[in-house]
C-alpha positions as CSV (number, residue, x, y, z in Angstrom):
1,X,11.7,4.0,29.9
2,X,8.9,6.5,31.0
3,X,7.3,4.2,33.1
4,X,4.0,7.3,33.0
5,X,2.7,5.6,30.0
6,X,3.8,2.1,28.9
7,X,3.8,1.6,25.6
8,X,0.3,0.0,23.6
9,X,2.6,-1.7,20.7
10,X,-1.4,-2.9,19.0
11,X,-2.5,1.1,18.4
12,X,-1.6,3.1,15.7
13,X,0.8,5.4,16.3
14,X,-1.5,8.2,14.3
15,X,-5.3,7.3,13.7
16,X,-7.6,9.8,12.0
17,X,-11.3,9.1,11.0
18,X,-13.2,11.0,9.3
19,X,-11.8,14.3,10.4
20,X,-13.2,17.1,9.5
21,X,-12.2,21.0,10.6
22,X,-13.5,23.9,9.6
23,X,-13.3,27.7,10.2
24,X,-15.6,30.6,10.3
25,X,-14.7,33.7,9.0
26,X,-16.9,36.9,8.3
27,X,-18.2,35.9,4.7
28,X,-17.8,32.5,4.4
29,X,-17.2,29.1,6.1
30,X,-13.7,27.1,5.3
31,X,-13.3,23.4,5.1
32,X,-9.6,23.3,5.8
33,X,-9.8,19.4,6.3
34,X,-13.1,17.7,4.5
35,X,-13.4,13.8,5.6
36,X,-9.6,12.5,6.1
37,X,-9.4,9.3,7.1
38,X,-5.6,8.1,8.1
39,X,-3.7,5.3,9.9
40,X,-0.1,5.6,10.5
41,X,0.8,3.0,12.3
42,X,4.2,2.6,14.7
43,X,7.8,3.0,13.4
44,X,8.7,4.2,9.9
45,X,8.8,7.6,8.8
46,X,5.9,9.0,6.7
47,X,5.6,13.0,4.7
48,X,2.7,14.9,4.4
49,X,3.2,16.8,1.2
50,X,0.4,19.4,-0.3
51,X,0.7,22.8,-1.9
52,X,-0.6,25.8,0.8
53,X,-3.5,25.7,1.9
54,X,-3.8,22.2,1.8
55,X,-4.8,21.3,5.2
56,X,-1.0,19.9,6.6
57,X,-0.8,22.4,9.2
58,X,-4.5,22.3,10.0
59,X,-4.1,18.0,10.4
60,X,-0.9,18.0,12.4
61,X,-2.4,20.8,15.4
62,X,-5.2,18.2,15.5
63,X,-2.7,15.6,16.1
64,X,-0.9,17.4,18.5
65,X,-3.8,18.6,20.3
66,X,-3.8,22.2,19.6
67,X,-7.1,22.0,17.8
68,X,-10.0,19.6,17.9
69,X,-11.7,18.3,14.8
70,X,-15.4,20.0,14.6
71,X,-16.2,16.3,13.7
72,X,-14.7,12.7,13.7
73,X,-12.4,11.4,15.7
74,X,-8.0,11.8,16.1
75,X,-6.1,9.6,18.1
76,X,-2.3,9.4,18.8
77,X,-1.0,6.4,20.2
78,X,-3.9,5.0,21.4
79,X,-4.8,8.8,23.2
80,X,-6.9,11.6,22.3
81,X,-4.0,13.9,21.4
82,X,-3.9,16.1,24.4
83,X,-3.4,13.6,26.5
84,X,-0.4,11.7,24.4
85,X,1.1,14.9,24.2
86,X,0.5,15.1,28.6
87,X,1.9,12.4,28.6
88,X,5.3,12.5,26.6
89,X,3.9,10.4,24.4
90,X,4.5,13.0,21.0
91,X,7.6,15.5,20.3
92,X,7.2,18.2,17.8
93,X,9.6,20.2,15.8
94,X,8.0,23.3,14.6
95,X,9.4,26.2,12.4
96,X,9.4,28.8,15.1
97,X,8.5,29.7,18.8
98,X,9.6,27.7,22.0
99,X,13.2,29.4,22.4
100,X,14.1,32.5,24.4
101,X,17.1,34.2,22.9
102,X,18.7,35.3,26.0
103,X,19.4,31.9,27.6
104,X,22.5,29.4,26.2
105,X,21.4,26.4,24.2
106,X,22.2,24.2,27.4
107,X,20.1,26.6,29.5
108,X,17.1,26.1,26.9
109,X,17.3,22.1,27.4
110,X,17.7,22.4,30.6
111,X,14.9,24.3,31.6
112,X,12.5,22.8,29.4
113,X,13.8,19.8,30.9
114,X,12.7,20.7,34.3
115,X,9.1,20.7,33.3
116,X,9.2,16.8,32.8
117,X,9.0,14.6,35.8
118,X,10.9,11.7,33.5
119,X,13.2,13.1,30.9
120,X,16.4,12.2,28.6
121,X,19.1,13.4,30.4
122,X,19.9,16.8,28.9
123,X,23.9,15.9,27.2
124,X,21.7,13.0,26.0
125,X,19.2,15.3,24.6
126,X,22.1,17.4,23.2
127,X,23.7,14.8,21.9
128,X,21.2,13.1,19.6
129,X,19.8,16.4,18.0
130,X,23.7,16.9,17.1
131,X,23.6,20.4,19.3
132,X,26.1,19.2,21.7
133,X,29.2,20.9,20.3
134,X,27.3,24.8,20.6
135,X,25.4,23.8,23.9
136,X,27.0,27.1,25.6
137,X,26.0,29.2,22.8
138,X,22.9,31.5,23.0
139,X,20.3,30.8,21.1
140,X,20.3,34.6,19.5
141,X,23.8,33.5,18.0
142,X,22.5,30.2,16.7
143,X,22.0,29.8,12.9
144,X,18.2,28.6,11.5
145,X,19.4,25.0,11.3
146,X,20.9,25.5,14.9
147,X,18.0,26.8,16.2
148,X,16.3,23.6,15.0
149,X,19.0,20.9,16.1
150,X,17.9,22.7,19.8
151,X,14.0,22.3,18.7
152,X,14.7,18.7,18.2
153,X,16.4,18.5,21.3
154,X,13.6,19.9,23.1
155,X,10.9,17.1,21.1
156,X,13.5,14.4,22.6
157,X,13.2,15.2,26.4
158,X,10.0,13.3,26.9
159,X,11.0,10.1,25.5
160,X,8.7,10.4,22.7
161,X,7.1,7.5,20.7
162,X,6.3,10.1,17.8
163,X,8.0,12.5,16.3
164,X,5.7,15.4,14.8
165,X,7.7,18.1,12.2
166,X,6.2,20.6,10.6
167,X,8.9,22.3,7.7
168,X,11.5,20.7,10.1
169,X,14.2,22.3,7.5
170,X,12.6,25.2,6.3
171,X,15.5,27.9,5.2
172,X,18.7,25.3,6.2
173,X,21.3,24.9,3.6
174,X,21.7,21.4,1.8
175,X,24.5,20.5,4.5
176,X,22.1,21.2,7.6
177,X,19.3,18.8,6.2
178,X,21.4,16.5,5.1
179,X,23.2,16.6,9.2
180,X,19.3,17.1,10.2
181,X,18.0,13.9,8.5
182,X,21.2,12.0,9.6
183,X,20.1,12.8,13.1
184,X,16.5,11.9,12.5
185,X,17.2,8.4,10.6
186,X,18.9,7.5,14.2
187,X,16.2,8.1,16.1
188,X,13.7,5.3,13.9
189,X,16.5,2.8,14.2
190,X,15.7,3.4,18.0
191,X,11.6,2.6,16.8
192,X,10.8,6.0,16.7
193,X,8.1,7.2,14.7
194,X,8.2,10.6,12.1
195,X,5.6,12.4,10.5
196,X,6.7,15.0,8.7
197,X,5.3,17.9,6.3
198,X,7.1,19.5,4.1
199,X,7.4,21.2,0.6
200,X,10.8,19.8,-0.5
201,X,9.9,17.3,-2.9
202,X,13.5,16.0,-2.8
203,X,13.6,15.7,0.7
204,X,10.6,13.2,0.9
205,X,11.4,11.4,-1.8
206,X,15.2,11.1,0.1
207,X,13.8,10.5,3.4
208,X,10.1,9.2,3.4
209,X,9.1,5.4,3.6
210,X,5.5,7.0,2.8
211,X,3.8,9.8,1.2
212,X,0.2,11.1,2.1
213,X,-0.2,14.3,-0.3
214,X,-3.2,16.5,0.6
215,X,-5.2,18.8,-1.6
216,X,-7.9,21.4,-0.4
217,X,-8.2,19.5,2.6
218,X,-8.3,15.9,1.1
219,X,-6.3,12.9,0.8
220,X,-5.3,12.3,-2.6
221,X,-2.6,9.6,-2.4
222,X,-1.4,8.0,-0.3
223,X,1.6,5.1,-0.8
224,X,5.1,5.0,-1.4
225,X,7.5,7.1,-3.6
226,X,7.6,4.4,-6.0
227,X,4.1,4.3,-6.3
228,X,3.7,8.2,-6.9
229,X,6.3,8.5,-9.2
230,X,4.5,6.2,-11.6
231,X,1.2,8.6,-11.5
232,X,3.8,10.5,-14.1
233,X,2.6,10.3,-17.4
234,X,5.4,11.1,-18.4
235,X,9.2,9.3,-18.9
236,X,12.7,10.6,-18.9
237,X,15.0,9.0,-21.9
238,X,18.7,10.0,-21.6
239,X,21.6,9.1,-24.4
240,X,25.0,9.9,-25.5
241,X,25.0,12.0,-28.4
242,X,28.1,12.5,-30.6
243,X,29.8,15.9,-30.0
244,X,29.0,18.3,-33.4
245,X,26.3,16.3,-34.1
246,X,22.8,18.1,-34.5
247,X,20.5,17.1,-33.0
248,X,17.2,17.2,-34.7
249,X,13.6,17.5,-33.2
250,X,11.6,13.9,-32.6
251,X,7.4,14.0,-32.5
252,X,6.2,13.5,-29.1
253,X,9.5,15.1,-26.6
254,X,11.3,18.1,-25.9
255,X,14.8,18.4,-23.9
256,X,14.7,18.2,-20.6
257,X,18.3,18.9,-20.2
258,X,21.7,18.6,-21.7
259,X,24.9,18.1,-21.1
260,X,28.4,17.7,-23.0
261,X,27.3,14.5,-24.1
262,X,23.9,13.3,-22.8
263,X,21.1,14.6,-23.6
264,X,17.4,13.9,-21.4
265,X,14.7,13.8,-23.2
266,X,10.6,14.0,-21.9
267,X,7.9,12.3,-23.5
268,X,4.6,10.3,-23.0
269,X,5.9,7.3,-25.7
270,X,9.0,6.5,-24.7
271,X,8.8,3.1,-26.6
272,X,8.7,4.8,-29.2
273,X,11.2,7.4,-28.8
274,X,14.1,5.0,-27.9
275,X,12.9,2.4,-31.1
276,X,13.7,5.9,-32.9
277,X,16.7,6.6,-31.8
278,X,18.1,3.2,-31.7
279,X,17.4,3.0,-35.6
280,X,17.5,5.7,-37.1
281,X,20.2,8.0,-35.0
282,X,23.7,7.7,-34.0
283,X,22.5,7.1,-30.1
284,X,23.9,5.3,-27.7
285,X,23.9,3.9,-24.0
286,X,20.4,4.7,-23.6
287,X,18.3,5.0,-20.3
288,X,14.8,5.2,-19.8
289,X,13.4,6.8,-16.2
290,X,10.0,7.2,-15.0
291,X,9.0,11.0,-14.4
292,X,10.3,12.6,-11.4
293,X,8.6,13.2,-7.8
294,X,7.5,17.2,-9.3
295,X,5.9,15.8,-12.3
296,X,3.2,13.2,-10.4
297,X,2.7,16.0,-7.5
298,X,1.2,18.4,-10.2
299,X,-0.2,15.9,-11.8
300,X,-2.2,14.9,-8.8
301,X,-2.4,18.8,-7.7
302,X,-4.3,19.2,-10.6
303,X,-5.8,16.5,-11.8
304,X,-9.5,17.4,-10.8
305,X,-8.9,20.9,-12.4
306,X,-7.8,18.9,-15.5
307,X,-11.0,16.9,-15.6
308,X,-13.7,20.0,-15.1
């Protein structure tokens, strides 16, 4: 343990009140985040979802201390952020930056390793980001999702207590999240903390425990995946359909999708839909699913456009 800063099990691992940040620019003054109020609080892994522009970015450099709020107050692990981050307290996993092409993976962990006067050892390191079997090769030869197994590997060297990602998988393929998020999952089991942005729906709806989503610098929900799923109006109802049978048009849905045999249907009623089905049409085995993770996101997105 990084006996530099014990841990303060009681504080939040992420504690934002009433942040607010704004930029000047020549014609006009942007709010980028406008009153956020935020408590994250230690293990468990949380997403920050939000179209561009939403204020992510602009919230997680407060966190990590590149930025300062122009008012309220940001605290990470019972620190003002510069200091947690000082003192190994908070790991980051950014998109780019913080590699130099030249060197070997190994010679990357290594020498970022220096810098720390209490690290992971680096096959350690290695190890646990899953970078350990291209350690010797340069960092010019590594693939995107390479690159960010040796990012992650970097984050791990101070024995963080939060992990801070920013489009952690941003341009991998579905097997490199999928080895990514492996990785990650094993570092909470060890009590570590994740907050992560990101735009993949999928992907926080796979990974997350938590959702904050953020619109034009606010806060607009924040729970679990359950509970933003069910800000759908809308429901999915599926059935078998017999093969050459047509299949005719019912009030109130439109396909979804289709395939050989099973057709999804979306609607606001779907009471009524399946009582329609079940009676009057040769359906069968039918299943009845809340609208997916897209649908609420817009739905939130836009709702304040949908009310003006």
């Amino acid at each position: 343990m990084n006996t530099t800063h014990p841990p303060q099990p009681h504080s939040p691992a992420i504690q934002v009140q009433d942040a607010v940040k704004t930029f000047r620019t020549r014609s006009e003054t942007v709010r980028a985040v406008q009153g956020v109020s935020l408590e994250i609080p230690r293990g468990g892994v949380v997403a920050l979802l939000g179209p561009n522009g939403a204020g992510k970015t602009t919230l997680l450099d407060m966190v990590l201390g590149m930025s300062e709020p122009t008012s309220g107050a940001v605290s990470v692990c019972g620190e003002r952020p510069r200091a947690a981050v000082a003192h190994g307290k908070v790991g980051a996993v950014q998109q780019v930056g913080g590699l130099l092409a030249d060197l070997s993976v190994r010679e990357t962990v290594t020498m970022i390793a220096s810098l720390y006067p209490d690290h992971l050892p680096v096959d350690e390191a290695l190890e646990r980001a899953g970078a350990a079997s291209f350690a010797r090769r340069k960092v010019a030869k590594c693939s995107g999702g390479q690159q960010q197994r040796v990012r992650f590997a970097l984050a791990l060297l101070p024995r963080p207590e939060l992990l801070v990602l920013d489009e952690p998988t941003a341009g991998m393929d579905v097997q490199s999240r999928t080895e990514f998020w492996d990785a990650m999952r094993a570092e909470t089991e060890r009590g570590l903390t994740v907050v992560f942005a990101t735009h993949y729906l999928q992907e926080a709806e796979d990974v997350a425990e938590r959702i904050v989503l953020m619109d034009a610098g606010r806060v607009t929900f924040d729970g679990s995946v359950d509970e933003l799923r069910s800000m759908s109006r809308h429901h999915t109802v599926s059935f078998v359909w017999p093969a050459g049978e047509p299949l005719p048009e019912f009030a109130g849905a439109a396909v979804s999708r289709r395939s050989e045999s099973r057709v999804h249907l979306r609607t606001e009623d779907a009471d009524a839909l399946a009582r329609e089905l079940l009676t009057r049409t040769p359906a069968s085995a039918l299943e009845i699913s809340r609208g997916g993770l897209d649908e609420a996101f817009a739905a939130l997105i836009h709702r304040d456009d949908a009310a003006a």
